[in-house]
C-alpha positions as CSV (number, residue, x, y, z in Angstrom):
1,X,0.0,0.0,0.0
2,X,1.3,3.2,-1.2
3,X,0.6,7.2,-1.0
4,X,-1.8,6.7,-3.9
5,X,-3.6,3.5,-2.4
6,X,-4.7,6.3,0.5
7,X,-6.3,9.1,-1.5
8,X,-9.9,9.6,-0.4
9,X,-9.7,6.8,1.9
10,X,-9.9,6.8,6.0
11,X,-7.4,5.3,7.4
12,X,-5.5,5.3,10.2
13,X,-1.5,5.8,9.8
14,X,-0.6,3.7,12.4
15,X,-2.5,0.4,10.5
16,X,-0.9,1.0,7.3
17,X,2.4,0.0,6.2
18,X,4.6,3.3,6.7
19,X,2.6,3.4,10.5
20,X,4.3,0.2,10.6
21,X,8.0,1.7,8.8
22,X,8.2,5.0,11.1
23,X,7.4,2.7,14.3
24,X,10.8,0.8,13.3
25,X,13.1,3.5,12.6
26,X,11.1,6.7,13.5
27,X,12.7,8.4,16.5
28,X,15.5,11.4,16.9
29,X,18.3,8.6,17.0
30,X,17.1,5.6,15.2
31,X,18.6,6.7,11.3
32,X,21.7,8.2,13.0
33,X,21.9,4.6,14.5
34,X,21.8,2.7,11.4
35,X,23.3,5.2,9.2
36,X,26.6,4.9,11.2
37,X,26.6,1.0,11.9
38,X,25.9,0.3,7.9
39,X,28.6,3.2,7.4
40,X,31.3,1.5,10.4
41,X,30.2,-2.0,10.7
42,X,30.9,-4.0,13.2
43,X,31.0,-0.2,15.3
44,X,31.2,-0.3,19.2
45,X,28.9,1.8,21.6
46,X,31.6,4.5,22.6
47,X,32.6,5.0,19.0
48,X,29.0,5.6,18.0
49,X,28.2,7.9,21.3
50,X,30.9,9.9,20.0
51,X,29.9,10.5,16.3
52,X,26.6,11.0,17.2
53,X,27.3,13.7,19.9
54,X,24.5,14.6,21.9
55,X,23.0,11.3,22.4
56,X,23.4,10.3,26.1
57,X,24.1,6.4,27.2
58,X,20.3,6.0,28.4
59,X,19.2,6.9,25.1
60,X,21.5,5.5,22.6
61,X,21.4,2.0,24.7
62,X,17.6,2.1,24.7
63,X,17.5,3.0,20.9
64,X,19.9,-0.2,20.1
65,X,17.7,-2.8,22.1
66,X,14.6,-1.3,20.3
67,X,16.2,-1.9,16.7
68,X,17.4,-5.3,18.2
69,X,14.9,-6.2,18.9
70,X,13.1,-5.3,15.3
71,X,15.6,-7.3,14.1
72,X,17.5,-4.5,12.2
73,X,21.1,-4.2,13.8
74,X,23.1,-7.9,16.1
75,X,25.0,-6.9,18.9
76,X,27.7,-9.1,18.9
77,X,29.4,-9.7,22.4
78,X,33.0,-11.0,23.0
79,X,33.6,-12.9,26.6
80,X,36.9,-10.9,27.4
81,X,38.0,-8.2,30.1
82,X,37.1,-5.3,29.3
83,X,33.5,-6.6,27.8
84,X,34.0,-6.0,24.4
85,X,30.6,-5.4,22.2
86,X,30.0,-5.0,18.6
87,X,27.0,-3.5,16.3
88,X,26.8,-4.5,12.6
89,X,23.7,-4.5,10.6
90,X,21.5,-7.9,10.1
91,X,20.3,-8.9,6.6
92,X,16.7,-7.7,7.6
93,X,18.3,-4.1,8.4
94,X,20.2,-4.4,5.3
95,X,17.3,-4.2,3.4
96,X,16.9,0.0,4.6
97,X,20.3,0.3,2.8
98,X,18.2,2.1,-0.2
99,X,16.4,4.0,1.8
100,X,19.5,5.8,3.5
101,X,21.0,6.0,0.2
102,X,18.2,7.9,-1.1
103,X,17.7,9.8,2.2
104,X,21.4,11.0,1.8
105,X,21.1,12.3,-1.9
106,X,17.9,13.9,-1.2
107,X,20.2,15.6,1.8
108,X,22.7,16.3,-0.5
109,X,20.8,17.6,-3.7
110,X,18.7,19.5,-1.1
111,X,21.5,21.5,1.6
C-alpha cells in the first residue's frame, strides 16, 4: 500500500504500512543509528556515542535494544575483560540500505 492507495480513503496511519516503517526507525536517534553501523560496521557503543554527539548512554542503549529487537542491527558480544561489544547491521536491516542512500542524496541535492 502506497501514497496513492490512501487518496480519499480513511485510514488510520498507524494500521498502514509506513505506520508500521516509522514505528521501526522513527525516533530522533534511530537513522543516525543505522546510518553509522551500515557506514562502520561491526561499530562499538563509545565510537557511535561519539559520532553521534548529543545522544546520552540511556538513550542510545535504549534506541539499540529497540532496533534489536526489530531485528534490524546484532550486537555481537565477545567474553573478554574489558566486555568488548559489537553492532553490525543484520540482513533484515540491510534491506533500509536504499532508503539511507536515497535519504542521503535527497540531503545532499537539497543542503
Amino acid at each position: 500500500m502506497g501514497i496513492s492507495d490512501l487518496k480519499g480513503k480513511e485510514t488510520v496511519i498507524q494500521d498502514t504500512p509506513f505506520g508500521y516503517t516509522m514505528s521501526v526507525i522513527g525516533g530522533k536517534w534511530k537513522m543516525a543509528i543505522l546510518y553509522l553501523v551500515s557506514a562502520k560496521q561491526p561499530i562499538r557503543f563509545n565510537e557511535m556515542q561519539r559520532q553521534l554527539g548529543a545522544v546520552t548512554y540511556k538513550v542510545l542503549s535504549a534506541q539499540l535494544k529497540e532496533l534489536e529487537a526489530d531485528g534490524l542491527i546484532k550486537r555481537m558480544e565477545y567474553p573478554q575483560i574489558p566486555p568488548k561489544v559489537e553492532y553490525s547491521l543484520t540482513p533484515r536491516g540491510q534491506t533500509l540500505l536504499p532508503v539511507l542512500e536515497q535519504l542521503c542524496e535527497w540531503g545532499a541535492q537539497n543542503r
